[in-house]
C-alpha positions, 0 to 999 in steps of 0.5 A: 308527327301524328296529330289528332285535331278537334276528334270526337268519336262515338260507339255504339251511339255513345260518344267517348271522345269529345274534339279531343287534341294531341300532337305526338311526335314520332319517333317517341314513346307515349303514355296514355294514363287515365280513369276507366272509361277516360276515353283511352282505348276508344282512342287507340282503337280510332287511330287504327281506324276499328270500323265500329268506332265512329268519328263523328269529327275532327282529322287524324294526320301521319306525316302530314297525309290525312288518314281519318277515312282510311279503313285499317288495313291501308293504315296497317300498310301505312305501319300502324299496328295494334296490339289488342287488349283482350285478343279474339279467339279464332277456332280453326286458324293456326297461330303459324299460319296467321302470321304468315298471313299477317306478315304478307299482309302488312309488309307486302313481302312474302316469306318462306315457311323455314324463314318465318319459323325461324324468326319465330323461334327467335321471338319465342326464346324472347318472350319465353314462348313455347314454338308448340304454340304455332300449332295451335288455334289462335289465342283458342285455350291460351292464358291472358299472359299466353295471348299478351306475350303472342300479341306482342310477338306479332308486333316484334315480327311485324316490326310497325312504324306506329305500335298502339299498345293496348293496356298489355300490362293487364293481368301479367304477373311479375316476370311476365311483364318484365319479359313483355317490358324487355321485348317493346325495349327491344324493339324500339332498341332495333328502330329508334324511330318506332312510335310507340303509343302504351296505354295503361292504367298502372305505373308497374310498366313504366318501371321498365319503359320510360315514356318521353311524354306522358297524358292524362285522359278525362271524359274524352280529352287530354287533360294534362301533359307532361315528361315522365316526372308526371307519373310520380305525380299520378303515383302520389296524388291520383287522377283527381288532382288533374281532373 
């Protein structure tokens, strides 16, 4: 279990969550839907533990251990990853040395350079990526689906026990979004007891990945809770119905 108890969050000494409660059960696909500025990635961003979101109160607790003071990195040893919504740019750093890195770091193994060009090659074919791009400077003159579809290669390579996922679906066209959709299924299809936490304003991706529980965020609480029979709700009604 994943449980969020009585949070409150501020940024930028604005506070965003208000003694927020959730109870996500591992091992399941979870939805976090909302108005902007709902509270939603604030949210995802304090589960990682992102230094410039203060927690005011409140615990957070993964399989009964409390991880509210622990910094991101011992949470990313812990197997949390977090796919950014816009993705930092870093002249200088090569996409394949970064995740030589990454995968050292996060997984405590290291990996040799024609195993991990390999396995990338593999990504690559799955998320119709061109392998030139591990020569390239991280995310530096990539296009929004470029840096999605890198994101969530990074997750596949990474393989976490908790993926905050957020807002991919954001700016991809069609058969972008299918390929990003088909590759998160494909994951959860290798490790059935991946958590996944998919955060969106949009129904379009939940026409390929059906959550097992779906909330609703208003003004830094869950204000509704419900199986993937709500989205048709929010669909048809809207988010005032619930708010």
């Amino acid at each position: 279990m994943l449980k969020i108890s009585n949070l409150s969050v501020k940024v930028d000494d604005k506070q965003i969550l208000n003694n927020l409660n959730l109870n996500l059960e591992l091992g399941k696909i979870h939805v976090l839907m909302g108005p902007n500025g709902s509270g939603k990635s604030t949210l995802a961003y304090s589960l990682m533990g992102h230094p410039s979101y203060e927690i005011i109160s409140g615990e957070i607790f993964f399989n009964t251990k409390n991880i509210t003071e622990l910094p991101a990195y011992k949470r990313a040893k812990l197997g949390f990853f977090l796919s950014f919504q816009n993705p930092l740019e870093i002249p200088g750093l090569k996409v394949f040395d970064f995740l030589k890195e990454s995968f050292s770091a996060f997984t405590g193994k290291n990996i040799s350079v024609t195993e991990l060009y390999e396995e990338l090659k593999i990504l690559c074919k799955k998320l119709n990526l061109d392998p030139v791009f591990f020569d390239r400077n991280l995310n530096e003159g990539f296009s929004g689906g470029e840096k999605k579809r890198l994101e969530i290669l990074q997750m596949c390579l990474l393989k976490p026990k908790v993926a905050i996922i957020d807002e991919v679906d954001s700016g991809l066209d069609v058969d972008s979004l299918k390929i990003v959709a088909n590759a998160i299924l494909g994951l959860k299809t290798e490790d059935p007891d991946l958590t996944i936490i998919l955060i969106t304003h949009y129904q379009r991706i939940l026409n390929y990945i059906h959550p097992d529980f779906v909330y609703i965020l208003h003004n830094g609480q869950v204000v509704k809770t419900g199986d993937f029979s709500l989205i048709s709700k929010i669909e048809s009604q809207g988010y005032n119905a619930f708010i």
